[in-house]
N, C-alpha and C positions, 0 to 999 in steps of 0.2 A: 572186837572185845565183846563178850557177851557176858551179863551178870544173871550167875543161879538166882539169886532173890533180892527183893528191894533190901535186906540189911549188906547185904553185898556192895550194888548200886550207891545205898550210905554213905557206909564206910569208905569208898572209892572217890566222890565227891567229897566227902566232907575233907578228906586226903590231898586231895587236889586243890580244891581252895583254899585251904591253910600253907598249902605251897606256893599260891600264888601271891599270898597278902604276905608270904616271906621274900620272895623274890621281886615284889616291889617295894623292899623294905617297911613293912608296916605303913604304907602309904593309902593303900584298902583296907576296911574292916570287912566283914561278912560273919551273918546269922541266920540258921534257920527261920522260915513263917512256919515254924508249927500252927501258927492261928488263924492260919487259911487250909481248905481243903476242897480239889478239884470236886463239884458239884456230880460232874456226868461217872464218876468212880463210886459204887457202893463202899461206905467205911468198911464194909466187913472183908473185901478183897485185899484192900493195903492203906497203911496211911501214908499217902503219898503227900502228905502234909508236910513231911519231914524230909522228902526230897524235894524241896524248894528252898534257893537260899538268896536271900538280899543281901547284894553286893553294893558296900557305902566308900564314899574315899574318907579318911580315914579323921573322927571327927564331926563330920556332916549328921550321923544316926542321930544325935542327940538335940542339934541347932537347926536340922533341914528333915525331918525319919521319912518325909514324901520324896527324896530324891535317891532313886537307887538304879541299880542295873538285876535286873531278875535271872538267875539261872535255875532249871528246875530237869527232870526226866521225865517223859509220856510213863502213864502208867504199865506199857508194854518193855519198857525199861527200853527202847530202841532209840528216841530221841531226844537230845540234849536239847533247850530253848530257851536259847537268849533273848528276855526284852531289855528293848532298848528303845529311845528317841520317841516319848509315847508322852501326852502331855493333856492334861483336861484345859489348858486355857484359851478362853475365846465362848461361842456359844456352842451349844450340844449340835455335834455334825457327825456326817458320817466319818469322818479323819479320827475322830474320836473314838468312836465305837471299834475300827481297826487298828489293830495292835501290830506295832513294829515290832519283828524277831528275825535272829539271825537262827538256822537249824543246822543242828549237827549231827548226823547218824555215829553211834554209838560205834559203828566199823570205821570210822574215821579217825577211831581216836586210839591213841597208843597207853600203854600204861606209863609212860615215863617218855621223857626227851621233846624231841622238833616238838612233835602229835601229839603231848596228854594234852587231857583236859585243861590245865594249870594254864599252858601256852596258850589256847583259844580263850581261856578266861582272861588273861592276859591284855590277847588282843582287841579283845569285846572293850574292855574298861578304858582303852588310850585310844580308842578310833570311832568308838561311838558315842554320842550324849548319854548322859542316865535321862530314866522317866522321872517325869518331875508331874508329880503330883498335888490338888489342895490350890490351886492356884486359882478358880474361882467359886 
């Protein structure tokens, strides 16, 4: 699957994760970080702000907003990246500093069925912990 442009890319995730928070019967929420923006990307290339989405079980955003699962796209639109099992507690180590993710080349992924996105999103949220952030 190759995406012409990040509104493309968007619309494609955004697509996919409201299908996945339906076919886990509203047991997921998920929202854009517009309010974060990948550092090493000049704003004037893309705002890739807006392809990032925190993924909450459903409820937690409001009582827990530190505990999510992150899905986002490299700014070459090629790779999907899931964080996951990523935690500040304890003192500042290197565990800390490296960040668990699961990677998905964008040719992995199908527009619909076994293979989209929806499904790996699926499977990120019932097999791996969320990041749990704020905890010291």
């Amino acid at each position: 699957m190759d995406f012409p442009s990040t509104d493309a890319a968007k619309a494609y995730m955004h697509e996919q994760v409201a299908q996945m928070v339906r076919a886990t019967g509203g047991a997921f929420q998920a929202h854009t970080r517009a309010q974060w923006r990948y550092r090493d990307v000049p704003a004037a290339n893309s705002n890739v702000s807006q392809l990032e989405w925190k993924i909450y079980r459903a409820g937690d955003s409001e009582k827990d907003p530190l505990t999510y699962w992150s899905l986002s796209i490299s700014s070459d639109l090629c790779w999907f990246t899931f964080t996951h099992s990523n935690s500040d507690f304890g003192p500042a180590s290197i565990p800390h500093t490296l960040t668990s993710a699961s990677l998905l080349h964008v040719n992995s992924v199908t527009e619909d069925g076994d293979w989209s996105l929806a499904t790996f999103i699926e499977y990120v949220v019932t097999n791996f912990p969320p990041n749990r952030y704020g905890l010291t």
